[in-house]
VEXDREN-2710 file (C-alpha; in Angstrom, 1 decimal):
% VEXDREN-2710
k/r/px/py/pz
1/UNK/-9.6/-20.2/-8.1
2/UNK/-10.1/-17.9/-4.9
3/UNK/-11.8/-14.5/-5.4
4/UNK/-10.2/-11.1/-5.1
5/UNK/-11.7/-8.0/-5.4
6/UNK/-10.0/-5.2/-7.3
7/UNK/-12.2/-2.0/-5.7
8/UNK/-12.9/-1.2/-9.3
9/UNK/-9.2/-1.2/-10.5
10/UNK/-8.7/-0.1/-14.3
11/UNK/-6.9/-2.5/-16.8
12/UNK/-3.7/-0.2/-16.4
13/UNK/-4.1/-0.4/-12.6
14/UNK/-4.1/-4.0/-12.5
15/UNK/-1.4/-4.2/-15.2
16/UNK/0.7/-2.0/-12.7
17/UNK/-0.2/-4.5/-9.4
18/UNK/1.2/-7.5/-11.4
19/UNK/3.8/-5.8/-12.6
20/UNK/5.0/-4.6/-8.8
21/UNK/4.0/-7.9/-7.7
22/UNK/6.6/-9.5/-10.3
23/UNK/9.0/-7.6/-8.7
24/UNK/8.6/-8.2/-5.3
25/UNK/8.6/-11.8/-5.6
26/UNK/11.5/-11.6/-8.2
27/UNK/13.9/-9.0/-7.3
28/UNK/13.4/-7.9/-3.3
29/UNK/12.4/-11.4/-1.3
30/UNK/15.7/-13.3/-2.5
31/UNK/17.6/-10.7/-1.0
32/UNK/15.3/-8.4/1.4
33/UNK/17.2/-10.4/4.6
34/UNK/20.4/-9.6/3.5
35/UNK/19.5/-5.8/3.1
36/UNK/17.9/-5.7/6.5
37/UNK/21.1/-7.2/8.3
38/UNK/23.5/-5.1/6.6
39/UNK/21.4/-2.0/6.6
40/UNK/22.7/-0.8/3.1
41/UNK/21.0/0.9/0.4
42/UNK/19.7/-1.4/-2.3
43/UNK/20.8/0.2/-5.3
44/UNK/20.8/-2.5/-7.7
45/UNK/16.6/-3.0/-6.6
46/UNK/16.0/0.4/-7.0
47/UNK/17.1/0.1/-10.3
48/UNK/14.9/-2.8/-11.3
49/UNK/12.1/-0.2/-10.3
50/UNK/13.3/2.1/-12.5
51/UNK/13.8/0.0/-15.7
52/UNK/9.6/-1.1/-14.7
53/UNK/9.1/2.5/-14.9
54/UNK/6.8/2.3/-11.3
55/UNK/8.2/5.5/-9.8
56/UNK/6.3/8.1/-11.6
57/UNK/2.9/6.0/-11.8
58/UNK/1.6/8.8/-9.9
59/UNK/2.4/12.0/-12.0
60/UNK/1.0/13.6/-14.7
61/UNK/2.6/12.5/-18.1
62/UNK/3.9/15.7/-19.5
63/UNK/6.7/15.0/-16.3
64/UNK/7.6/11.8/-17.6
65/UNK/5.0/10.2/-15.4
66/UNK/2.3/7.5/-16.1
67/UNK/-0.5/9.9/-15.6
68/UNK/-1.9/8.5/-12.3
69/UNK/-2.4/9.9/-8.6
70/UNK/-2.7/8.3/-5.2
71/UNK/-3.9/5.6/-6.0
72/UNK/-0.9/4.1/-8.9
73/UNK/0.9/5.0/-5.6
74/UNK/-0.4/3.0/-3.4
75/UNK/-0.9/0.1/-5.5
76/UNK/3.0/-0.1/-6.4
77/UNK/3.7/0.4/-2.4
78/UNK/1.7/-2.0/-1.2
79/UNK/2.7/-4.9/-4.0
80/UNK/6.6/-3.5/-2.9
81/UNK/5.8/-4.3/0.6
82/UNK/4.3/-7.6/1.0
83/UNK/8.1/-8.3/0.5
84/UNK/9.8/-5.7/2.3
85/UNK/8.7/-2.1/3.7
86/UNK/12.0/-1.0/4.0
87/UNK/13.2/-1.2/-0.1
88/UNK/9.4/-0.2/-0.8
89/UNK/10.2/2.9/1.4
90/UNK/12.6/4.3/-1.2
91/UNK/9.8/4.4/-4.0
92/UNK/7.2/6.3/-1.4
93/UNK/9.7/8.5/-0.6
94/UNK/10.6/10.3/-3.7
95/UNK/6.8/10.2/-3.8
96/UNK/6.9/12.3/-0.4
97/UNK/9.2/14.4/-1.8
98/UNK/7.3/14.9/-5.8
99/UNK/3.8/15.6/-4.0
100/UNK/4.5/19.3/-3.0
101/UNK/6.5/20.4/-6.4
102/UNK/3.4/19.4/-7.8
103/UNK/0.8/21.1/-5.6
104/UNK/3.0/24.4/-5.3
105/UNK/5.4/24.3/-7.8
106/UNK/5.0/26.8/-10.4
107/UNK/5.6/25.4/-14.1
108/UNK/9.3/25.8/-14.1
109/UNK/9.4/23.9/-11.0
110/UNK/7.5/21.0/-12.0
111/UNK/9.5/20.8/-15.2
112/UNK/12.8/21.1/-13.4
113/UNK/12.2/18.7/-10.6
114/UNK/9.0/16.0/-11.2
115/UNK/10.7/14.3/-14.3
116/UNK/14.1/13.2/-12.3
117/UNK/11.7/12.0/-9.5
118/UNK/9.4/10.2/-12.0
119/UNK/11.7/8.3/-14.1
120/UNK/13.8/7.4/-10.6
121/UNK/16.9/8.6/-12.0
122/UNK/17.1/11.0/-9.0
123/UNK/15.7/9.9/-5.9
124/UNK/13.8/12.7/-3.2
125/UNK/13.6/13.0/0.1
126/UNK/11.3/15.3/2.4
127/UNK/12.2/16.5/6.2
128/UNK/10.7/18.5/8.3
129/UNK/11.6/16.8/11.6
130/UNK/14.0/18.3/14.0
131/UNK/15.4/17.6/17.2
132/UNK/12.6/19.5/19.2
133/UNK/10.1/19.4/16.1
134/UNK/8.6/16.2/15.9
135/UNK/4.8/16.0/15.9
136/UNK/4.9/19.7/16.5
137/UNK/6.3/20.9/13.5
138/UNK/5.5/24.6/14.2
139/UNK/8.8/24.1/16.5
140/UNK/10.8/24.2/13.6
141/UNK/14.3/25.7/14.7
142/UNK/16.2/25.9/11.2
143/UNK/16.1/29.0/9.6
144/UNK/16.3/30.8/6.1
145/UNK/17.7/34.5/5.6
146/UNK/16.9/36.2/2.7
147/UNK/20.0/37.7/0.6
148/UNK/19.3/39.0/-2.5
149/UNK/18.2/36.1/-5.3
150/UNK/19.2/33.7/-2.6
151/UNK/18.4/32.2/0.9
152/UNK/21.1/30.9/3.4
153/UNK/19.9/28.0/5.2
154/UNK/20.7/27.1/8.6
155/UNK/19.7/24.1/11.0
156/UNK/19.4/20.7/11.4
157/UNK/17.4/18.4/10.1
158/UNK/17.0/14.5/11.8
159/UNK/15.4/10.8/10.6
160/UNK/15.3/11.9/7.0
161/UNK/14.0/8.9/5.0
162/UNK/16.4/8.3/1.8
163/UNK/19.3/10.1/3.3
164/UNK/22.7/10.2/1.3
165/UNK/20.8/8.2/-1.6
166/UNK/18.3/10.9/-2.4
167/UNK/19.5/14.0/-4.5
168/UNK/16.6/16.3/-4.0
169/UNK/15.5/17.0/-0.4
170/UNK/12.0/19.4/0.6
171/UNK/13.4/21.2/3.6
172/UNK/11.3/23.6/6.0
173/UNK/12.6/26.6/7.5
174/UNK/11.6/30.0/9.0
175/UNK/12.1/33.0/7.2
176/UNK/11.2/34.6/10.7
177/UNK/10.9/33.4/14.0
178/UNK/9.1/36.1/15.7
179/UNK/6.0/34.8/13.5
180/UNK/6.1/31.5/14.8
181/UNK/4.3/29.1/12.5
182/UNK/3.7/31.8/9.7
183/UNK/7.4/31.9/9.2
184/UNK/7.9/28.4/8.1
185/UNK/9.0/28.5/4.5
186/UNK/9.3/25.4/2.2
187/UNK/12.6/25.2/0.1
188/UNK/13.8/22.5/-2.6
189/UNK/17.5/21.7/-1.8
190/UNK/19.8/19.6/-4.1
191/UNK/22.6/17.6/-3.1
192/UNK/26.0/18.8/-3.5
193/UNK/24.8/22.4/-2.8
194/UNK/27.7/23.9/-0.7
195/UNK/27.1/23.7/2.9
196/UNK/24.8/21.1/2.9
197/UNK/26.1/18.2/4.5
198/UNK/24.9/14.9/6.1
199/UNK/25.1/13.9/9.9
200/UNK/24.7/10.9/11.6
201/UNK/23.2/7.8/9.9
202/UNK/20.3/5.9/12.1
203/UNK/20.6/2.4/13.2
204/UNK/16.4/1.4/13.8
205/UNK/14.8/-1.6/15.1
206/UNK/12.6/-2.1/11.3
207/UNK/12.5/-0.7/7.4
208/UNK/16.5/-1.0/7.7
209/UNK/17.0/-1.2/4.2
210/UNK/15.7/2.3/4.2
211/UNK/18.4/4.7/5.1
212/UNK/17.9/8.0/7.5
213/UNK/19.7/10.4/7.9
214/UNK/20.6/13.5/10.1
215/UNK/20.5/17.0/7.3
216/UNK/23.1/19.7/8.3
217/UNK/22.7/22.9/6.7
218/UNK/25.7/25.2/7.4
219/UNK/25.2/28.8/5.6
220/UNK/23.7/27.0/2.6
221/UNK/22.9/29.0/-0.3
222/UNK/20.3/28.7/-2.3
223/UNK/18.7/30.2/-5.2
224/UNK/15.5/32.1/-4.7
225/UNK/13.7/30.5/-7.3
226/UNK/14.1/26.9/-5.0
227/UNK/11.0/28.8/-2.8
228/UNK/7.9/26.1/-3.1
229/UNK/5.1/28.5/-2.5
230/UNK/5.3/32.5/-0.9
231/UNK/6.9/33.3/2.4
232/UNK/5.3/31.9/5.5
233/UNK/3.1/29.6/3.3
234/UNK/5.3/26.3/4.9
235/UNK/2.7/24.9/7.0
236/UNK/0.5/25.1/4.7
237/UNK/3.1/23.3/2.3
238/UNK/3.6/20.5/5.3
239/UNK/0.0/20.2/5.9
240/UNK/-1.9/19.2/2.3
241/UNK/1.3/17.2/1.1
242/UNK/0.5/15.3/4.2
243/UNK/-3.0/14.9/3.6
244/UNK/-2.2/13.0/0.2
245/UNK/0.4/11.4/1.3
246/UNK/-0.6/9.4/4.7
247/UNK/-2.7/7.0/2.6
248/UNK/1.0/6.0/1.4
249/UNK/2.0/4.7/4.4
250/UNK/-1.7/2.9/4.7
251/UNK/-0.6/0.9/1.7
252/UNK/2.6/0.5/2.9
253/UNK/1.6/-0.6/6.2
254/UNK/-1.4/-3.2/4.7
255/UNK/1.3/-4.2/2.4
256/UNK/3.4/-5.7/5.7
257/UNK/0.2/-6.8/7.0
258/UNK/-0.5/-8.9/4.1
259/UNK/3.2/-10.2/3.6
260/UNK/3.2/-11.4/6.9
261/UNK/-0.1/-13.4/7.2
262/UNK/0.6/-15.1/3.4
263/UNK/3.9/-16.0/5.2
264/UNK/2.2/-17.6/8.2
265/UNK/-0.5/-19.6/6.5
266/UNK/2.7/-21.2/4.1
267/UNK/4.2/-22.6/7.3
268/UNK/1.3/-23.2/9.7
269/UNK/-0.4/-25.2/6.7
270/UNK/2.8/-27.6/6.8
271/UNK/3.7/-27.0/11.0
272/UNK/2.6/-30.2/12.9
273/UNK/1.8/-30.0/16.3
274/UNK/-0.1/-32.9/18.5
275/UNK/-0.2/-34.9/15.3
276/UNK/-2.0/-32.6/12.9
277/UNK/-1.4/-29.0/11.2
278/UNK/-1.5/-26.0/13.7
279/UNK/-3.9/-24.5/10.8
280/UNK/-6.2/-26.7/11.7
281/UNK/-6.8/-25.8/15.4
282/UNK/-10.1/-23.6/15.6
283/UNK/-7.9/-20.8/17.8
284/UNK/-5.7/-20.2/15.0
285/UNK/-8.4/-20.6/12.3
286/UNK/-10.1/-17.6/14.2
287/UNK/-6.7/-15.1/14.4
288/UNK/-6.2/-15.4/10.9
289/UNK/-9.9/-15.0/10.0
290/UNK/-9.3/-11.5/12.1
291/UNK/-6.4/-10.7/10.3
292/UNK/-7.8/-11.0/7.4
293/UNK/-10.9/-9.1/8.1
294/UNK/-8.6/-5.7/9.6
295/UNK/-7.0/-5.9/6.4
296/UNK/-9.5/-6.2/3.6
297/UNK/-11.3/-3.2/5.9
298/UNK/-8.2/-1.4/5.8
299/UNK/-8.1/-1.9/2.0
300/UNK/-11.3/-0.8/1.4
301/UNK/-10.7/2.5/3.4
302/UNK/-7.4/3.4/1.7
303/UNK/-8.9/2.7/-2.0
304/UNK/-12.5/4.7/-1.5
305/UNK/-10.6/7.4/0.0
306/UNK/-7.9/7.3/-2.9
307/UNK/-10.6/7.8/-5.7
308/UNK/-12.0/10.9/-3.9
309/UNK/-8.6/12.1/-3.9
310/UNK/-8.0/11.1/-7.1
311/UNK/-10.8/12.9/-8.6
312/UNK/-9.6/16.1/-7.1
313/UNK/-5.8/16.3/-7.9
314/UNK/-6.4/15.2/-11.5
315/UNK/-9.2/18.4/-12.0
316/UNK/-6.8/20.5/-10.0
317/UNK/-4.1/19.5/-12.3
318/UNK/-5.9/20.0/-15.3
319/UNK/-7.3/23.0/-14.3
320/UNK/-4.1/24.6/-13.5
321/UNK/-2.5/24.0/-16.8
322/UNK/-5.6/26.0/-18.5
323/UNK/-5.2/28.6/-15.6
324/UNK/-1.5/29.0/-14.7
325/UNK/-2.2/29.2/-11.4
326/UNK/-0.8/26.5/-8.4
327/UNK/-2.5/23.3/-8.4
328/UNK/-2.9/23.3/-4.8
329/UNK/-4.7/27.1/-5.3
330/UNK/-7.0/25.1/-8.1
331/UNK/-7.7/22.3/-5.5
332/UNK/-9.2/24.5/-2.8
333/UNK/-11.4/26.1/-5.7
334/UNK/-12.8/22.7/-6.4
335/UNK/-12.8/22.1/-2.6
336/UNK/-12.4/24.4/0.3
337/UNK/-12.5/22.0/2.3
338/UNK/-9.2/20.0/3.2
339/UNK/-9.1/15.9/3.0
340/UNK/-7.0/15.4/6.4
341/UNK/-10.0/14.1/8.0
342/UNK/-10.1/10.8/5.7
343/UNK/-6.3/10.7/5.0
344/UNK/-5.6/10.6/8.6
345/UNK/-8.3/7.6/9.2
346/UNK/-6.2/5.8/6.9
347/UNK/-3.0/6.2/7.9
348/UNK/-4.1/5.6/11.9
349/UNK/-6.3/2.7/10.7
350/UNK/-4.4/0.7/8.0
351/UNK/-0.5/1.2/10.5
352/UNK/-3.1/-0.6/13.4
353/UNK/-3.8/-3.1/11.8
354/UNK/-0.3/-3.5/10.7
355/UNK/0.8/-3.7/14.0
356/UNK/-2.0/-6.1/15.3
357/UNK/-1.6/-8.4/12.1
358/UNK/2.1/-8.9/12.2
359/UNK/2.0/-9.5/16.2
360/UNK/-0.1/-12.4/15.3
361/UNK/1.1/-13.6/12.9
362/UNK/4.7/-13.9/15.2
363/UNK/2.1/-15.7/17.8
364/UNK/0.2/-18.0/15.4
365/UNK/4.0/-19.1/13.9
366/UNK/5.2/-19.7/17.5
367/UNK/9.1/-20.2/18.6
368/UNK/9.9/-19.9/14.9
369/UNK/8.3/-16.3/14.1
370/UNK/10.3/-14.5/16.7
371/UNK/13.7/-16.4/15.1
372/UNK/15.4/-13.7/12.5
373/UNK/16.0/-16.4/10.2
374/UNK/12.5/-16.3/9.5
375/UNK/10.8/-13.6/7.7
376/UNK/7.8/-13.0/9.9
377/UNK/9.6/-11.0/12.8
378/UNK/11.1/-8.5/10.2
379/UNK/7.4/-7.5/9.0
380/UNK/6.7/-7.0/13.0
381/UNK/9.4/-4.7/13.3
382/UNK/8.7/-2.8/10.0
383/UNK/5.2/-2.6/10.5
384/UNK/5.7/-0.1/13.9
385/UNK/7.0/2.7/12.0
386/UNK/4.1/3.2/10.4
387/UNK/2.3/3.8/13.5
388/UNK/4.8/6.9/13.8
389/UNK/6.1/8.4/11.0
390/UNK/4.0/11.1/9.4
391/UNK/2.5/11.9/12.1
392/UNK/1.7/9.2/15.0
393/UNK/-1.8/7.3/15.1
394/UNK/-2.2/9.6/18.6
395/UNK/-2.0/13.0/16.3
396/UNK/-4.2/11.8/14.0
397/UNK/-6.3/10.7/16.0
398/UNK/-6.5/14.3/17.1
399/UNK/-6.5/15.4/13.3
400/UNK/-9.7/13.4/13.0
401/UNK/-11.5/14.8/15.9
402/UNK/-10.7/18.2/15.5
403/UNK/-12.2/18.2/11.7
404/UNK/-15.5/16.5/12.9
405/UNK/-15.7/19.1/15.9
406/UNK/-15.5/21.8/13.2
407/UNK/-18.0/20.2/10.6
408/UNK/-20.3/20.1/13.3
409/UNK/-20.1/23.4/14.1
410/UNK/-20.2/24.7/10.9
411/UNK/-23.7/22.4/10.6
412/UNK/-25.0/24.4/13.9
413/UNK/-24.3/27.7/12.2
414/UNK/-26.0/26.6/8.9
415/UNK/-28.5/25.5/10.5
416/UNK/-29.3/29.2/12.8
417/UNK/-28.5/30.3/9.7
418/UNK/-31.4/29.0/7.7
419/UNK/-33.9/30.0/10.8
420/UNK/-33.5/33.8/9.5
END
């Protein structure tokens, strides 16, 4: 029996990996090809998912959820996509979409919203990109004017993940543009509000069973109360949901890289060349010796960075249902610092290794892995996405530096400091 390590999984942890796993090989691999060539949404998946009850692993229970955090999260997207990013991408997504309710939502708001996205029976989106806000999301065009209770929306919105399925959107917008950044406002939008509309739908090279969507808000009106946080306090909104939510797409993205290399060993054990098995040859024995190695590194980033995560949105939480107060103000109470440092090593790290994996993995299978009849090329072309979305591997890479340069600098003035 080979050995796996579980990083210290609980019994409900590992009763959650089987579970997703069940489903994967079950429901999504018989008909993840037919998904990815017809580009539609897989509706009749999504609601295996639901009946397993894997979308709210991640919330607290009084939302319906299972009581978990980041890690529950990652565990069901990374089981999800060992067979197919793309249909996995609809589960992450509402998670996208639940993580800022739940940092800045004020009680009504979790209630109102957080069950719906737990139990699956609405699914979430979150967008903040625009035409000519991409990695700089302080660009953000679209704006919101203040009338009365209500806000009128105004802009567009581009490649947001979930589309037309999803019936609860985050959307970013300024309140004022003079202010720049501190203008950017974060809004919950349902669908069917009037003026809200959709645009054009995305054709893309991988995740196609994942649909993306251009947002068009046209004088829509919305109620006040649909505010996620004070005026201004967007980027802020933008910038912590990303920081526990980039270690999503480093399951996701170890999740392809792992689907494609168990893939490649099942047909290079049987694929005969020069009268033996190409397994056999020492050059391939040593490219999926390296896979291997990026990706059990990459797991053991992604789960020792969840539990510190963990351990902070679960006091936060707790401590905000004694308090009243937000859980994100709770979390910087506990910790003023900010985890972007770490989330971003994972996302930048885990998406790499995605990409290197699954181009080897095409290699090591030869003629065959570049054919789409075979399921290798489709975790190739998945797997680059996750070098981009959320902020590309160059941005963190930026993220990263930029938080060391400041923690060293604060060390210097601690330092001076204690010399007084």
């Amino acid at each position: 029996m080979l050995m796996t390590f579980d990083y210290g999984f609980t019994d409900d942890q590992k009763e959650i990996i089987k579970l997703a796993r069940e489903i994967a090989e079950k429901k999504i691999k018989p008909v993840r090809a037919h998904y990815d060539e017809t580009e539609e949404f897989p509706w009749e998946v999504i609601e295996d998912i639901r009946k397993a009850d894997l979308f709210g692993v991640y919330l607290p229970v009084e939302y319906g959820g299972f009581g978990g955090a980041n890690t529950e999260m990652c565990l069901v997207s990374e089981e999800l996509s060992k067979a197919c990013g793309g249909i996995s991408l609809a589960v992450t997504a509402c998670g996208l979409c639940a993580i800022p309710i739940l940092l800045f939502g004020n009680e009504a708001q979790r209630q109102r919203w957080l069950p719906d996205l737990g139990s699956g029976k609405r699914l979430g989106a979150f967008n903040i990109t625009e035409p000519d806000a991409g990695s700089d999301a302080t660009a953000t065009k679209s704006t919101a004017r203040r009338e009365g209770d209500y806000y009128v929306l105004n802009g567009l919105k581009n490649f947001c993940t979930n589309g037309e399925a999803a019936e609860i959107y985050i959307v970013f917008a300024t309140v004022n543009p003079v202010r720049g950044p501190r203008g950017i406002t974060a809004f919950v939008v349902e669908k069917g509000t009037p003026g809200f509309t959709f645009g054009k739908k995305e054709t893309k090279m991988g995740i196609r069973a994942s649909s993306t969507y251009e947002l068009i808000f046209e004088n829509c009106k919305i109620p006040a109360s649909n505010r996620l946080g004070s005026e201004g306090y967007g980027l802020f909104v933008a910038q912590a949901t990303f920081d526990f939510s980039r270690p999503g797409v480093g399951s996701q993205a170890l999740g392809i890289a792992q689907g494609a290399l168990d893939e490649t060993i099942k047909y290079i054990r049987n694929r005969k060349q020069f009268g033996q098995t190409v397994i056999s040859f020492q050059a391939i024995q040593h490219m999926m010796a390296d896979c291997a190695m990026k990706i059990e590194a990459g797991r053991a980033l992604l789960y020792s960075v969840n539990r510190t995560m963990d351990k902070i949105q679960k006091e936060a939480y707790a401590r905000a249902k004694e308090s009243g107060k937000l859980v994100y103000e709770e979390m910087r109470a506990l910790n003023p610092g900010r985890v972007t440092k770490y989330s971003a090593m994972v996302k930048a790290f885990c998406s790499d290794v995605a990409m290197q994996v699954t181009t080897d993995c095409v290699q090591m299978c030869g003629g065959i892995g570049y054919m789409r009849d075979f399921p290798v090329e489709k975790y190739m072309r998945d797997a680059k996405i996750t070098q981009i979305y959320e902020g590309t591997n160059q941005v963190q890479r930026n993220e990263i530096a930029m938080m060391m340069i400041k923690e060293y600098a604060s060390q210097m003035v601690q330092k001076e400091l204690l010399k007084v």
